[in-house]
C-alpha positions as CSV (number, residue, x, y, z in Angstrom):
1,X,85.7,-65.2,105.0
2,X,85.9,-65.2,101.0
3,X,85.1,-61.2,99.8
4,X,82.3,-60.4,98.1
5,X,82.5,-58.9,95.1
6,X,79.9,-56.8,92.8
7,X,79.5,-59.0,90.3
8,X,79.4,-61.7,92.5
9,X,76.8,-59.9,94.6
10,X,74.9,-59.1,91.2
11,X,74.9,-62.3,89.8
12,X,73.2,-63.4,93.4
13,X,69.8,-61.3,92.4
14,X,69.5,-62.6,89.0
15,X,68.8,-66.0,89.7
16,X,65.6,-67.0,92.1
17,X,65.6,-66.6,95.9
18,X,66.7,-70.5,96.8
19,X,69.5,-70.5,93.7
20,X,70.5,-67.3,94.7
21,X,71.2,-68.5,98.4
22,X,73.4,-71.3,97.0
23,X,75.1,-68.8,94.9
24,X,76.0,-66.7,97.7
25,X,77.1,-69.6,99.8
26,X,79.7,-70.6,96.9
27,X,81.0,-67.1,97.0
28,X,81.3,-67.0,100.6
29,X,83.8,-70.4,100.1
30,X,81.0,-72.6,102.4
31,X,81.1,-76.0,101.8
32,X,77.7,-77.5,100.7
33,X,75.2,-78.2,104.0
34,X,72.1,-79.7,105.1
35,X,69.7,-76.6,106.0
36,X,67.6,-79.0,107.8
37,X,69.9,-80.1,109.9
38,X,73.3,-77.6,110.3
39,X,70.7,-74.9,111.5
40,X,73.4,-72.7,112.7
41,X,75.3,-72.1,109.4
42,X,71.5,-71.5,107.7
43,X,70.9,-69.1,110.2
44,X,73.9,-67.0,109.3
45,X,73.1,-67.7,105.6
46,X,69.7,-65.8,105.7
47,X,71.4,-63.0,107.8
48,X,74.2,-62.4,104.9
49,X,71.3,-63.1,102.3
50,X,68.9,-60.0,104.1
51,X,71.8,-57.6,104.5
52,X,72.3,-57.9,100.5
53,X,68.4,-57.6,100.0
54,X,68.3,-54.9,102.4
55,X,71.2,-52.6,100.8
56,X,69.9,-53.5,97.0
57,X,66.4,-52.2,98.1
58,X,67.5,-49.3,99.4
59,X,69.1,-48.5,95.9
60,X,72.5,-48.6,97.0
61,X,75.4,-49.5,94.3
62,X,76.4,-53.2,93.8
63,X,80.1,-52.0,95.5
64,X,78.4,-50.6,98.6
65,X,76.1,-53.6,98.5
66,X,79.1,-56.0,98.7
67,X,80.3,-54.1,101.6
68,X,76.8,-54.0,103.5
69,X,77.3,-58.3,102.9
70,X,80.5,-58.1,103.9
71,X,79.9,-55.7,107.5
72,X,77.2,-58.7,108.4
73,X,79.6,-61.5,108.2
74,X,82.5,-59.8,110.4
75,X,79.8,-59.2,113.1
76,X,78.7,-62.5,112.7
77,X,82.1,-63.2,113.6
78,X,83.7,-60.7,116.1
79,X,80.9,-60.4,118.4
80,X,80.7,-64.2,119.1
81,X,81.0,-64.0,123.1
82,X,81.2,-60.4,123.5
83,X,78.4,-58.1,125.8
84,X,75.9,-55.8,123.4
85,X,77.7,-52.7,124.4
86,X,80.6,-53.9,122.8
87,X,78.6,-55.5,120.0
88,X,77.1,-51.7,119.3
89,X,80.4,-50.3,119.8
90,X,82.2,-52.5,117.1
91,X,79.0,-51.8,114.9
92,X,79.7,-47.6,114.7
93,X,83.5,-48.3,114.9
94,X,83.3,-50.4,111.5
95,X,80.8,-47.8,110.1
96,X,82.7,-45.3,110.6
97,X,85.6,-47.3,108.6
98,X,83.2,-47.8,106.1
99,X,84.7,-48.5,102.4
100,X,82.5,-47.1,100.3
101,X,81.3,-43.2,100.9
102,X,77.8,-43.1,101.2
103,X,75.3,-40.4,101.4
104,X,74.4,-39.8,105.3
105,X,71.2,-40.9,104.8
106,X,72.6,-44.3,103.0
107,X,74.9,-44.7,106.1
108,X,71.9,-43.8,108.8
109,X,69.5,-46.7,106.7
110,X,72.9,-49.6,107.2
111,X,72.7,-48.3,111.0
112,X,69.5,-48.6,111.7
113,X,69.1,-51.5,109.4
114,X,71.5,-53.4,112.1
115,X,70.2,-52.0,115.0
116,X,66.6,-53.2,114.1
117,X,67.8,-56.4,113.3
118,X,71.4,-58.1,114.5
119,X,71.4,-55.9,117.8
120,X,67.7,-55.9,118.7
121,X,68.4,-59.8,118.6
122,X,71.6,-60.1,119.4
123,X,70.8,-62.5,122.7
124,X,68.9,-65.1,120.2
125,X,71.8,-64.3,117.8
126,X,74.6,-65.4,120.8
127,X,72.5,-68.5,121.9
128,X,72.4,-70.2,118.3
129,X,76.0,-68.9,117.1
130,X,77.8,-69.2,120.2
131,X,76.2,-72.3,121.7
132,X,76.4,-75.8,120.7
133,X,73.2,-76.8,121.0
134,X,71.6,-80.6,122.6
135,X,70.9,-82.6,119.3
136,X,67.8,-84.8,119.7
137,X,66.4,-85.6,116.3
138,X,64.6,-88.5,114.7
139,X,64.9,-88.8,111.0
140,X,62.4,-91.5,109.4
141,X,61.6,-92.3,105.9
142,X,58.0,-92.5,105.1
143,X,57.1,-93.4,101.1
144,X,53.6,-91.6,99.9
145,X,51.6,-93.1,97.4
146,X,49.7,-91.0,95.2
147,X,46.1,-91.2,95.3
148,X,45.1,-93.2,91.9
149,X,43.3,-90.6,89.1
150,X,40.0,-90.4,89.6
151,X,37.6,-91.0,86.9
152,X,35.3,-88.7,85.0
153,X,32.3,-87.1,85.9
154,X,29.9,-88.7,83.5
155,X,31.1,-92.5,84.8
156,X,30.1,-91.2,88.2
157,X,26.8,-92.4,89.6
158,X,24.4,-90.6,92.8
159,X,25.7,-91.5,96.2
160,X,22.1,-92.8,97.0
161,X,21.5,-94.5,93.4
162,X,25.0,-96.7,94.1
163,X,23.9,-97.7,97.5
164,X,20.7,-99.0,96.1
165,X,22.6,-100.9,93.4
166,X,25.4,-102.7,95.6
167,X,21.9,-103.1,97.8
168,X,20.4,-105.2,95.3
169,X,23.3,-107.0,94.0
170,X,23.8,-108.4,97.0
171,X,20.4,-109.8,97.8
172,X,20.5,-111.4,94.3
173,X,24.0,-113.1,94.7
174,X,22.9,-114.3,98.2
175,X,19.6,-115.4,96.3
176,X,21.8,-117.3,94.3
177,X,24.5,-118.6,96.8
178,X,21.1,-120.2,98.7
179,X,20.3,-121.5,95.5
180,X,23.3,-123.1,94.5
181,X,23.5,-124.3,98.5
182,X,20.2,-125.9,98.4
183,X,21.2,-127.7,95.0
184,X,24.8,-128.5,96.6
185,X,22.9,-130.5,99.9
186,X,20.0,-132.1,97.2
187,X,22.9,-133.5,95.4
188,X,24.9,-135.1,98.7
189,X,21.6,-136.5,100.3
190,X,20.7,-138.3,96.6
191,X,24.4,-139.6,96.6
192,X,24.5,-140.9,100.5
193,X,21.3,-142.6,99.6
194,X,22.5,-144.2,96.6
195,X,25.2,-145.6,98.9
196,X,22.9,-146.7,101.4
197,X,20.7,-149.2,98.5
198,X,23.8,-150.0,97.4
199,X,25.3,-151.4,100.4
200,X,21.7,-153.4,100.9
201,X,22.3,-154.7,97.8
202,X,25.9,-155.7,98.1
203,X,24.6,-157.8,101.3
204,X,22.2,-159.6,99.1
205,X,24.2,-160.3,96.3
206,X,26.6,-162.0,99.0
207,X,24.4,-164.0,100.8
208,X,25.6,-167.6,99.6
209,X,22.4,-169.3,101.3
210,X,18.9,-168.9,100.3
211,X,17.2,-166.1,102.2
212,X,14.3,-166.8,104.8
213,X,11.5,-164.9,105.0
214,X,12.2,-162.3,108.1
215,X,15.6,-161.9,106.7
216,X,14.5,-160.7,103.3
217,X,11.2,-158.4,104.6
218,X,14.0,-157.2,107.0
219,X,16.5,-155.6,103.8
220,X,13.6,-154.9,102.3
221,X,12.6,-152.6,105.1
222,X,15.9,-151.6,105.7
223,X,15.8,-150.3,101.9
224,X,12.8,-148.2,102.2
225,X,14.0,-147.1,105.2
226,X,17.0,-145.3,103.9
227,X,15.2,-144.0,101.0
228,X,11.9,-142.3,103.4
229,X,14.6,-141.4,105.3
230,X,16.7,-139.7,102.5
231,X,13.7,-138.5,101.1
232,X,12.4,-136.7,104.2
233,X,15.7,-135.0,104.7
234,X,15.8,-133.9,101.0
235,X,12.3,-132.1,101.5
236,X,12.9,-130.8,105.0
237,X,16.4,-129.4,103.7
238,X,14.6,-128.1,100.4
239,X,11.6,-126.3,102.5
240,X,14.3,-124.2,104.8
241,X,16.1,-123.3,101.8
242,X,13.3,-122.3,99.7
243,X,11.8,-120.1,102.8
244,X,15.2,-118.2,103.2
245,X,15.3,-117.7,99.1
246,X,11.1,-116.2,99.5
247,X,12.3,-114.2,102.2
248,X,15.1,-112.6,100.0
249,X,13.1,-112.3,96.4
250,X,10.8,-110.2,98.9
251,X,13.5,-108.0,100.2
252,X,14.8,-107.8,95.6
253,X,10.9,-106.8,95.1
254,X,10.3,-104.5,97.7
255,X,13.5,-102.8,96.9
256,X,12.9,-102.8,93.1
257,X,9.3,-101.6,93.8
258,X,11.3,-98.4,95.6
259,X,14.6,-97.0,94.0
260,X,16.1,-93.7,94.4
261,X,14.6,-90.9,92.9
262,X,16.4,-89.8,90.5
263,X,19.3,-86.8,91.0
264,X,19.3,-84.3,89.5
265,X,15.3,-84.6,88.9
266,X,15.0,-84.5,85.4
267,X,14.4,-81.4,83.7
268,X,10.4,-81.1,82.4
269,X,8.4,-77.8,81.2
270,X,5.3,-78.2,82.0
271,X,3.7,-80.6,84.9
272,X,2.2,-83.3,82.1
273,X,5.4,-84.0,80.8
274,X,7.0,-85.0,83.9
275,X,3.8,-87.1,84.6
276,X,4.1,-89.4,81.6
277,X,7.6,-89.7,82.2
278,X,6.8,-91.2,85.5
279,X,4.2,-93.2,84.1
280,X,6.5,-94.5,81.4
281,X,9.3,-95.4,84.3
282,X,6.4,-97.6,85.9
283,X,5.5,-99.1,83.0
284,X,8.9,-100.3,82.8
285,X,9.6,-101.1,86.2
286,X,6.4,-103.2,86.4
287,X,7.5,-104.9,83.0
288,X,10.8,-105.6,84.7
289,X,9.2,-107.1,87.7
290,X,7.2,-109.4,85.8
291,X,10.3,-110.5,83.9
292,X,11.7,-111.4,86.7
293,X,8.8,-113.1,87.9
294,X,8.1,-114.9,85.1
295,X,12.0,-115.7,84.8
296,X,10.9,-117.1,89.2
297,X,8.2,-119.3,88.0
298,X,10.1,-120.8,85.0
299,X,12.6,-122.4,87.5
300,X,10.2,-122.9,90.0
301,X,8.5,-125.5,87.1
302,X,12.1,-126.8,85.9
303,X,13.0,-127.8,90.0
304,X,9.1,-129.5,89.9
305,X,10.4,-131.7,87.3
306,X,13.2,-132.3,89.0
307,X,11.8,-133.8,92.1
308,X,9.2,-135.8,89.9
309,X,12.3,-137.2,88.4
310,X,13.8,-138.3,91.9
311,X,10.2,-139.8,93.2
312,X,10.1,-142.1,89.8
313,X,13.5,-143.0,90.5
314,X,12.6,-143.6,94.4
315,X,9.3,-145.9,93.2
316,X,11.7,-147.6,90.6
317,X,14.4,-148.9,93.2
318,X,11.2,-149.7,95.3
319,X,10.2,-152.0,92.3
320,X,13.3,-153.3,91.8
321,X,14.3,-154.1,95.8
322,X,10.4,-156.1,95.6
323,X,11.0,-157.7,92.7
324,X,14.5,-159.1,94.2
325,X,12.3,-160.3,97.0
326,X,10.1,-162.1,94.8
327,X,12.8,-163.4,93.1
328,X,14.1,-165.0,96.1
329,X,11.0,-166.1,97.4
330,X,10.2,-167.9,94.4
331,X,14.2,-169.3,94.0
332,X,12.8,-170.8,97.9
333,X,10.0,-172.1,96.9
334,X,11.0,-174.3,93.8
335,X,14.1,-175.6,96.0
């Protein structure tokens, strides 16, 4: 084992407690170790590191501190395998040999300083210096994201208020998803019904001969047939869709007719105050509520003229397919 010295031993308690280990470990001539796992050599680290504490607490020179260092590694050492009335035998023999004269009751501290401590565990001390011990460890990596910063107070909102937001939003957007369904389904029934005329008026157009009677009524038929058919599943799609969108503006007006209160209540002097200030809020809510209404009705009028559109459209292909029957019926009658 390296000596200590006193400037070595010195320079030790001028740097911090975890330095000042690995300091002392250099001057003991250890190589460099893992703490976590060589448990054994870290073990007799902290016992040479607490002997030097000890001694420089007890206001003993940096010589006789050295020496105090020095007694704790050759018991670490010599005892290894040897009964605890040896142990305390060794202990006053080296004492007694002791390099530096102390005062008595210097000497008296060192011996009850290792009686206290190496000899009143000197069984734990022979099972982890003496023994090799069963290694069963499991090492595993584990990577920890910091949480992200969070953002300031006044950007915050009330716990209740939020839930009442996210609570409307997301009536609205399925207001508006059943909205843009309903227009989706409109726009695929008008287009398989375009198909449909236009595939009883292909068969027309090639008919070669001249059309009887029965065959004519019977495209005719055929004709309005797919557009009251078309038709009727246009309105029965449009009436489902527009009860689901009433049900849901009811659910957006009830909830706008009740949001949070606000926190913290606002501050307000005197009771009159606070009473036009909730007056003024209702006002404004109402105001908003007719917006919106208004806002309801003016699409509710724009989709009116929308289906007035399709109906004139509906009466002009009815025109058209009867005037193609006339047509023919008159091409049979001058032949």
């Amino acid at each position: 084992m390296a000596k200590l010295s006193a400037e070595g031993v010195e320079e030790v308690f001028q740097l911090p407690q975890k330095t000042g280990r690995q300091h002392l470990r250099d001057l003991l001539g250890w190589d460099e170790f893992d703490e976590v796992r060589d448990l054994r050599r870290s073990i007799s680290l902290d016992i040479h590191y607490r002997s030097l504490v000890f001694a420089t607490e007890k206001g003993l020179s940096w010589v006789a501190v050295a020496e105090v260092g020095r007694l704790a590694g050759e018991l670490l050492e010599e005892t290894i395998g040897l009964p605890v009335s040896q142990a305390i035998k060794l202990l006053q023999e080296k004492l007694a040999a002791f390099r530096v004269t102390l005062p008595d009751f210097h000497l008296r501290a060192v011996c009850d300083y290792f009686h206290n401590t190496f000899i009143k565990h000197y069984g734990l001390h022979q099972f982890v210096l003496a023994q090799e011990r069963d290694r069963c460890q499991t090492f595993a990596s584990l990577e920890v994201y910091a949480p992200p910063k969070p953002l300031p107070l006044r950007r915050g909102t009330e716990i209740r208020a939020w839930k009442y937001q996210q609570e409307l939003a997301a009536v609205s957007a399925a207001e508006e998803e059943k909205q843009a369904e309903m227009e989706r389904i409109r726009a695929t029934l008008c287009k398989e019904r375009e198909n449909m005329l236009e595939e009883v008026y292909r068969s027309v157009r090639t008919q070669t001969a001249t059309l009887e009677k029965e065959t004519l009524m019977s495209l005719v038929r055929e004709a309005i047939k797919a557009q009251v058919q078309s038709l009727h599943d246009i309105i029965q799609n449009e009436i489902q869709a527009t009860f689901e969108i009433l049900q849901l503006r009811l659910q957006k007006k009830a909830l706008l007719l009740n949001p949070p209160a606000p926190y913290p209540p606002p501050y307000s002097p005197d009771g009159r105050k606070a009473s036009k200030q909730k007056k003024l809020k209702e006002l404004i809510l109402e105001a908003q509520i007719k917006e919106k209404e208004k806002e309801e009705r003016e699409k509710e009028k724009e989709r009116e003229k929308e289906r007035e559109k399709e109906k004139k459209a509906e009466k002009k292909a009815q025109k058209a397919a009867q005037k193609a029957a006339k047509d023919e019926k008159s091409k049979k009658k001058k032949k």
